[in-house]
C-alpha positions in Angstrom: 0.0 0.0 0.0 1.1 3.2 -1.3 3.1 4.9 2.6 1.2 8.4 1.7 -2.5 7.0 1.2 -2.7 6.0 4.9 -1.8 10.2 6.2 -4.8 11.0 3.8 -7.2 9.1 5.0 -6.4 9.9 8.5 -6.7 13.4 7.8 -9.7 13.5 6.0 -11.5 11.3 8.9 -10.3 13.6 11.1 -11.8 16.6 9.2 -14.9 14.7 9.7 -15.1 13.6 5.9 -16.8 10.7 4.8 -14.9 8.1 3.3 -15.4 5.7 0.5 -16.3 1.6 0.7 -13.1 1.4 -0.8 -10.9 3.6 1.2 -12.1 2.1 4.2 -11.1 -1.3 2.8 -8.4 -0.2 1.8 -6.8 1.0 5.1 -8.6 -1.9 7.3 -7.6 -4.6 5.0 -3.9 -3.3 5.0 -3.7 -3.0 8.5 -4.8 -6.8 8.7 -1.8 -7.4 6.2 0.5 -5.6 8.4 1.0 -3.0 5.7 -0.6 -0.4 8.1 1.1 0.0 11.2 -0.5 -0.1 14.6 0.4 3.6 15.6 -1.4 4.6 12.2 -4.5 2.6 13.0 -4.4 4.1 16.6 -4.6 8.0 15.2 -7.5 6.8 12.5 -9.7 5.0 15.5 -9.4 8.8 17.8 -10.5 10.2 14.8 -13.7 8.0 14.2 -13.6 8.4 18.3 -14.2 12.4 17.8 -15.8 12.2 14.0 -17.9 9.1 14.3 -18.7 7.3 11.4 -21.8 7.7 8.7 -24.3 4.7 8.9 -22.9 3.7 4.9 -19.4 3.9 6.5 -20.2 2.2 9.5 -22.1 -0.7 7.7 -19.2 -0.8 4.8 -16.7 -1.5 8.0 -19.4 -4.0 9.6 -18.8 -5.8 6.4 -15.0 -5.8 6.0 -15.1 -7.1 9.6 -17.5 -9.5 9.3 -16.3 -11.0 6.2 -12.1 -10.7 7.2 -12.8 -14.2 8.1 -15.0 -17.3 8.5 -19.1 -17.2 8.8 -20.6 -20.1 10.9 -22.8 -22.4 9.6 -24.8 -23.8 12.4 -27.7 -25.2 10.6 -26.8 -29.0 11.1 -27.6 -28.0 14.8 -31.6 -28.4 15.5 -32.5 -26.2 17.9 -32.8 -22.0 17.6 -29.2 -20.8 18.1 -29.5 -17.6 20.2 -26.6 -15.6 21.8 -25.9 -12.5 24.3 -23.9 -9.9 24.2 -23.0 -7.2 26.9 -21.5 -4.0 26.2 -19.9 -4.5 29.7 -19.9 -3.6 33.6 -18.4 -3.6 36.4 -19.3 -6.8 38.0 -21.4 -8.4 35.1 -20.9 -11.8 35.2 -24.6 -13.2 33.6 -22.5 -14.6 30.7 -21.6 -17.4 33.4 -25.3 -17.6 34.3 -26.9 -17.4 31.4 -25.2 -19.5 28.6 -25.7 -23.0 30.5 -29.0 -21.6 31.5 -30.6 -20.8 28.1 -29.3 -24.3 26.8 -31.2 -25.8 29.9 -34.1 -24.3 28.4 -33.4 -25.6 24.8 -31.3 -23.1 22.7 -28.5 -23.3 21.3 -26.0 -20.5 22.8 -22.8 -20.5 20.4 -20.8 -17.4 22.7 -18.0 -15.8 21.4 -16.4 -13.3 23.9 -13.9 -10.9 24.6 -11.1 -10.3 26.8 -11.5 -7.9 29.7 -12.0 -3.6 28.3 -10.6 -0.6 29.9 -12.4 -0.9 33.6 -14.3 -3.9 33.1 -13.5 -7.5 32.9 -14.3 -9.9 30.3 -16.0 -13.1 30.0 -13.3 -15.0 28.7 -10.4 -14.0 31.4 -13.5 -14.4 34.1 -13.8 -18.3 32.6 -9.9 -18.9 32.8 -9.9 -18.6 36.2 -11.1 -22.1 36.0 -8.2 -24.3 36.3 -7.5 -26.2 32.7 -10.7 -23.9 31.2 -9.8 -23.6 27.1 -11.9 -20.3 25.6 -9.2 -21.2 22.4 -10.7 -23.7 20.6 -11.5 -24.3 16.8 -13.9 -24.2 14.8 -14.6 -28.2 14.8 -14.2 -28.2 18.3 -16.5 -25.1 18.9 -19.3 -27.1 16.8 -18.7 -30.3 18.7 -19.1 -28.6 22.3 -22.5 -27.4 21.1 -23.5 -30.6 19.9 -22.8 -31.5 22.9 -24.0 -30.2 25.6 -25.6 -27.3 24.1 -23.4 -24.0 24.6 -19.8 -23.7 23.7 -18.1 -20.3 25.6 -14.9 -19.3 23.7 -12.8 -16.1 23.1 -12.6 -15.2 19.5 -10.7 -17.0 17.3 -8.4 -16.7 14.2 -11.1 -17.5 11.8 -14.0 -15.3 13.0 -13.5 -11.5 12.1 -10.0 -11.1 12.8 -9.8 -8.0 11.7 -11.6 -7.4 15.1 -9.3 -9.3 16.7 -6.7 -7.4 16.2 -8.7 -3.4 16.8 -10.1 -4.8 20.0 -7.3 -5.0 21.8 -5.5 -1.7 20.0 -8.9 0.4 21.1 -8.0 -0.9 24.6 -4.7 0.4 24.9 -5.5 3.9 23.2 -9.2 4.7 25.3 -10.9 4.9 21.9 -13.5 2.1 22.8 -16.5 4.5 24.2 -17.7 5.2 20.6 -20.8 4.3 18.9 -19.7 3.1 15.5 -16.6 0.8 16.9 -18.5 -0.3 19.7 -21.3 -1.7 17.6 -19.2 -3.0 14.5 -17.2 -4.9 17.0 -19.4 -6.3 19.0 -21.9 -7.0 15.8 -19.2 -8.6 13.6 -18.5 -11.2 16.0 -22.4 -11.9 16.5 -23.3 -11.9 12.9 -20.2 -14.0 11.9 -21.6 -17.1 14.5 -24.3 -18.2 12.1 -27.4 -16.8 15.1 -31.2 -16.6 14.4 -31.5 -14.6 17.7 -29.2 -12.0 19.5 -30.1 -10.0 22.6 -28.1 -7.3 23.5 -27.4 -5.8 27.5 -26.6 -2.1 26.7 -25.0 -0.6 29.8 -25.8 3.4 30.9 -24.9 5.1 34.0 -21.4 5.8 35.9 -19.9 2.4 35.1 -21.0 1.9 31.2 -18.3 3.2 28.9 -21.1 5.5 27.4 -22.7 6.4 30.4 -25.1 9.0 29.0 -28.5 7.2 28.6 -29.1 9.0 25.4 -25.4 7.7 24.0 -26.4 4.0 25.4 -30.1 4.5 23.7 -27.8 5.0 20.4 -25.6 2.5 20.6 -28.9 -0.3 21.4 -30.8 1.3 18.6 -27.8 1.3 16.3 -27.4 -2.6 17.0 -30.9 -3.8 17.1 -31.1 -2.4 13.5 -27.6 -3.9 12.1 -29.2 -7.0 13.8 -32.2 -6.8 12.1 -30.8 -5.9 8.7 -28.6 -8.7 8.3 -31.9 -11.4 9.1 -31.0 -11.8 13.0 -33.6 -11.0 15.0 -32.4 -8.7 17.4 -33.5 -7.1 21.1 -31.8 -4.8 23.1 -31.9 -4.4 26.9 -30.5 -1.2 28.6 -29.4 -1.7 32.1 -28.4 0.6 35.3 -24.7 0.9 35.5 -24.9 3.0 38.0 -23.9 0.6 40.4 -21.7 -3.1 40.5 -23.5 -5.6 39.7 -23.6 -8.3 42.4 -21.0 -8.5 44.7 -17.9 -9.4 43.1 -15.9 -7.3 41.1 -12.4 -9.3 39.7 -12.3 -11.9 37.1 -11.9 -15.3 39.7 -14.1 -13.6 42.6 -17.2 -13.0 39.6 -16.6 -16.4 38.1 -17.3 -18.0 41.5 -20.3 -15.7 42.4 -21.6 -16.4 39.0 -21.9 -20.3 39.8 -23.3 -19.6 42.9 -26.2 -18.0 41.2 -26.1 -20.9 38.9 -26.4 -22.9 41.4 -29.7 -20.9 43.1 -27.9 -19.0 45.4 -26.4 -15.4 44.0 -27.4 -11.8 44.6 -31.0 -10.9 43.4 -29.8 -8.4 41.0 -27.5 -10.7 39.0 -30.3 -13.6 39.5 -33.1 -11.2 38.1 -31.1 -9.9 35.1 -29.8 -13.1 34.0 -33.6 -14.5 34.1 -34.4 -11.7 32.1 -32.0 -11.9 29.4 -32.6 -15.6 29.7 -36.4 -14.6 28.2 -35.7 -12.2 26.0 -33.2 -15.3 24.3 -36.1 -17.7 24.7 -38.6 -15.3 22.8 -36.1 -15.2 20.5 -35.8 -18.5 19.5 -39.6 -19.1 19.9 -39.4 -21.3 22.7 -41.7 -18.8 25.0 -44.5 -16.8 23.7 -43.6 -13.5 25.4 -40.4 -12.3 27.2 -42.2 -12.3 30.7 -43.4 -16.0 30.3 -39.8 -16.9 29.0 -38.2 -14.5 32.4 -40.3 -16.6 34.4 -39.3 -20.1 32.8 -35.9 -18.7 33.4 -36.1 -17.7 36.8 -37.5 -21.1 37.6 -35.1 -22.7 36.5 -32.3 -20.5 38.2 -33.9 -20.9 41.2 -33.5 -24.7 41.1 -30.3 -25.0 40.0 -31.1 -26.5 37.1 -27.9 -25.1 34.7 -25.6 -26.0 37.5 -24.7 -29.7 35.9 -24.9 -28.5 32.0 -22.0 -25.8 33.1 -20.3 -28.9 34.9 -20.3 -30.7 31.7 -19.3 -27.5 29.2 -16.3 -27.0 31.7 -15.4 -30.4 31.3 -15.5 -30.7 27.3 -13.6 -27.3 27.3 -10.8 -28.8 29.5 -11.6 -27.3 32.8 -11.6 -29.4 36.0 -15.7 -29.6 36.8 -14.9 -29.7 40.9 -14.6 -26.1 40.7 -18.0 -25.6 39.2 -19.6 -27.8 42.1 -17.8 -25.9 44.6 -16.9 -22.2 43.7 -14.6 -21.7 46.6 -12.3 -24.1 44.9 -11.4 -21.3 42.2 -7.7 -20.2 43.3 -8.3 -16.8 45.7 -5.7 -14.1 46.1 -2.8 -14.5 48.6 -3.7 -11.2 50.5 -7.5 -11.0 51.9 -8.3 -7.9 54.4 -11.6 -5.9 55.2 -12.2 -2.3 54.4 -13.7 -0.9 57.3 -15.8 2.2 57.0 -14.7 5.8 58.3 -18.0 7.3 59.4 -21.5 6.4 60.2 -24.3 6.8 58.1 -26.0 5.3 54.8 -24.3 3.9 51.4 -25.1 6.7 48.9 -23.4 5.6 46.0 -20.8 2.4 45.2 -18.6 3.6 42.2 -18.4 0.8 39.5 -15.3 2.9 37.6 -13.8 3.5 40.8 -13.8 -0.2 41.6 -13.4 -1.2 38.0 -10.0 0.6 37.9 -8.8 -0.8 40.9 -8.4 -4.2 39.9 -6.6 -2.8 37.0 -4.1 -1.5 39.9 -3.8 -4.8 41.5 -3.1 -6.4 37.9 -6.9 -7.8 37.4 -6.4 -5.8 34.4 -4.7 -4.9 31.0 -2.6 -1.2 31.2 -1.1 -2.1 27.8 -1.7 -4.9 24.8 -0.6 -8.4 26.2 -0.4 -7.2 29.7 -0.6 -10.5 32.0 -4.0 -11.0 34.2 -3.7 -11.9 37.8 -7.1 -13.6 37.9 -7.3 -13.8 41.4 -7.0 -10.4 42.7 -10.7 -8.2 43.2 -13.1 -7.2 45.6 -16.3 -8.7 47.5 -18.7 -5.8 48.5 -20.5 -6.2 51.7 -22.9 -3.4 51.3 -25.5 -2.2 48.8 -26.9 1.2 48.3 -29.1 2.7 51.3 -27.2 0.0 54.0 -27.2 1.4 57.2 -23.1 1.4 58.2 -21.3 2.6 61.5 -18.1 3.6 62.1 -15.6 0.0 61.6 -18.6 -1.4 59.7 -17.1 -3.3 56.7 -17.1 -2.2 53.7 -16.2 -5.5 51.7 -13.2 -7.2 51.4 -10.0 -6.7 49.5 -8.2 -9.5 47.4 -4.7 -8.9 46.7 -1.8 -10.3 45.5 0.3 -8.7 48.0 0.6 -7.0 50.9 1.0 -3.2 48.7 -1.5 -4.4 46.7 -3.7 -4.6 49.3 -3.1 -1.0 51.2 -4.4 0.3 47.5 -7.2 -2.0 47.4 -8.2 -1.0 50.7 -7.6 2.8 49.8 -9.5 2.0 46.6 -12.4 0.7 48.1 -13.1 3.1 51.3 -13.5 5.7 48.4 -15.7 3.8 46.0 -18.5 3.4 48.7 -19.6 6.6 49.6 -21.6 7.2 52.9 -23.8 9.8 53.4 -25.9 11.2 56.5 -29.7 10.4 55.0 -30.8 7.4 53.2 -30.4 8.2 49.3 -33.1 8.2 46.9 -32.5 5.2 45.2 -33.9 3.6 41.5 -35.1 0.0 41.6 -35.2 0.0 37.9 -32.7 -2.3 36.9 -33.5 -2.5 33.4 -34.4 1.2 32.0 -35.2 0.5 28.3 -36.1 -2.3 25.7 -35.7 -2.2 22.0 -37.0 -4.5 19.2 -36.5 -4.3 15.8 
């Protein structure tokens, strides 16, 4: 590729100028070849990060991603293949939940994930923290898992839209990932690239969602739901409160247990009542439940009895994880340094940061600073409190997990400021689930 045509195009995408089907190929493709260096790449994605994209440019990069590599063909498998995707939180784990729950049910849940983003930690780091637990597999061995047992959980691999691959982790390391148009063409290529009839989408908004504006997280649903819909994959969005961790775990290990205690029956109601939720949404999808409510309620059923428990036993097993630690969550290897955060004053929990917390396991090496970084899986915290607790003076907080002893002064300092107390009892929303969008 000619070394001055790269400089052009960055410029004119960062005098907000729309550009061609095939400049954009162009560029993308040549970055894929390693013509187009990654330092290059990084000044054209803060462009699209200030300029945005038009919806012919966005959907002419939705196709170069999508078709950089392999499409699934799942149609050998007979029953409705529905997935779920989260624009991620701090503390959303319902991945874990949901995936062996929904094939409980009778779907088909081929999920493709990501590695953790900027604050928040992802699916496929949170499964690794299962001893022996493979999220690379092939192709052949994605399909066999799903004949399987029904749901197959992998990171992404070579074959599916590597061209995403490869800007995921670049828009990690230079803080262009809250943006509309990359957001939804990374998350979408992946989806429409695992051969789904159904896709439900949880579209985070408040303090803790990389857009937090509800407005910018109403975009981003809409913007999916329609790409979705477009491409013949029916396509729902959910948008969920932020404002706040879910559950009580926040760090890749720490989640991954509390997820399979809610598998199990026994997690926080929040986590329990959004994974039920999506759960119905997926159902609906696949026509397995009439309406979303009578799918939720199929879902939370089944949640309740712990019916996913022993399909996420065997999944763990096919995908070369040791199934003991499904069974008993505490098994998952814990942090060498474990402390309380006790609080400083009396009153009532006004407000738990999710960015605040989110950040802090980046500090204790949760999380990626830079491309390749190493995750220390173990490290988190374990609230104790949820908004409008009544705490006194020594009260704790939640815990700290740390991997060692100055680790675990910053966690500590980390958490006393993420949970903020306040003299009255706030007003607080019980709406967990602000917004739903069909196409």
């Amino acid at each position: 590729m000619n070394g001055a045509i790269p400089t052009r195009l960055i410029e004119k995408k960062r005098r907000g100028e729309e550009l061609h089907r095939g400049e954009l190929e162009s560029f993308f493709l040549g970055f894929l070849r390693n013509e187009i260096p990654d330092y290059q790449m990084a000044a054209f994605l803060m462009a699209v990060h200030f300029q945005g994209l038009s919806r012919t440019e966005l959907e002419s990069l939705l196709d170069l991603m999508i078709h950089s590599g392999d499409v699934l063909d799942l149609g050998e498998i007979p029953f409705p293949k529905v997935d779920k995707h989260s624009t991620g939180g701090v503390g959303d784990k319902t991945s874990l939940v949901l995936a062996p729950l929904a094939a409980e049910l009778g779907l088909c849940v081929p999920m493709m994930s990501g590695r953790g983003l900027g604050h928040t930690a992802g699916t496929v780091d949170k499964l690794e923290a299962i001893p022996g637990f493979r999220t690379q597999l092939t192709l052949e061995e994605f399909r066999s898992v799903l004949e399987r047992v029904g749901v197959a959980m992998i990171g992404q691999t070579s074959e599916i839209a590597p061209l995403d691959r490869r800007l995921y982790a670049l828009r990690d390391a230079t803080s262009t990932v809250p943006s509309v148009p990359l957001i939804s063409a990374s998350i979408m290529s992946k989806k429409l690239a695992e051969g789904l009839d159904g896709l439900v989408l949880d579209v985070k908004t408040g303090g803790g969602a990389f857009l937090p504006g509800e407005e910018e997280s109403l975009d981003l649903a809409r913007t999916m739901v329609d790409l979705g819909e477009q491409r013949g994959v029916r396509t729902t969005a959910l948008v969920t409160d932020m404002g706040a961790p879910l559950g009580h775990a926040v760090g890749n290990g720490l989640e991954t247990a509390e997820a399979l205690r809610c598998l199990a029956g026994d997690g926080p109601a929040d986590l329990a009542h959004l994974s039920a939720a999506l759960v119905g949404e997926m159902l609906f999808l696949g026509d397995l439940a009439p309406t979303p409510e009578d799918g939720f309620e199929r879902a939370r059923e089944a949640l309740a009895s712990g019916r996913g428990i022993d399909r996420m036993a065997k999944l763990v097993e096919l995908q070369g994880g040791d199934p003991s630690h499904v069974e008993e969550p505490s098994r998952i290897p814990r942090a060498q340094e474990i402390a309380p955060a006790e609080s400083g004053s009396s009153g009532y929990v006004g407000g738990i940061s999710p960015t605040a917390l989110g950040y802090g396991v980046v500090e204790l090496g949760g999380g990626r600073k830079r491309m390749g970084d190493p995750v220390d899986l173990s490290v988190g915290f374990s609230l104790g409190v949820r908004l409008g607790d009544r705490v006194e003076v020594g009260d704790p907080l939640g815990e700290v997990h740390a991997r060692d002893p100055a680790g675990l002064r910053k966690g500590l300092d980390v958490l006393r400021q993420a949970v903020v107390v306040v003299p009255e009892p706030p007003t607080t929303s019980s709406s967990l689930i602000r917004h739903r969008l069909v196409g």
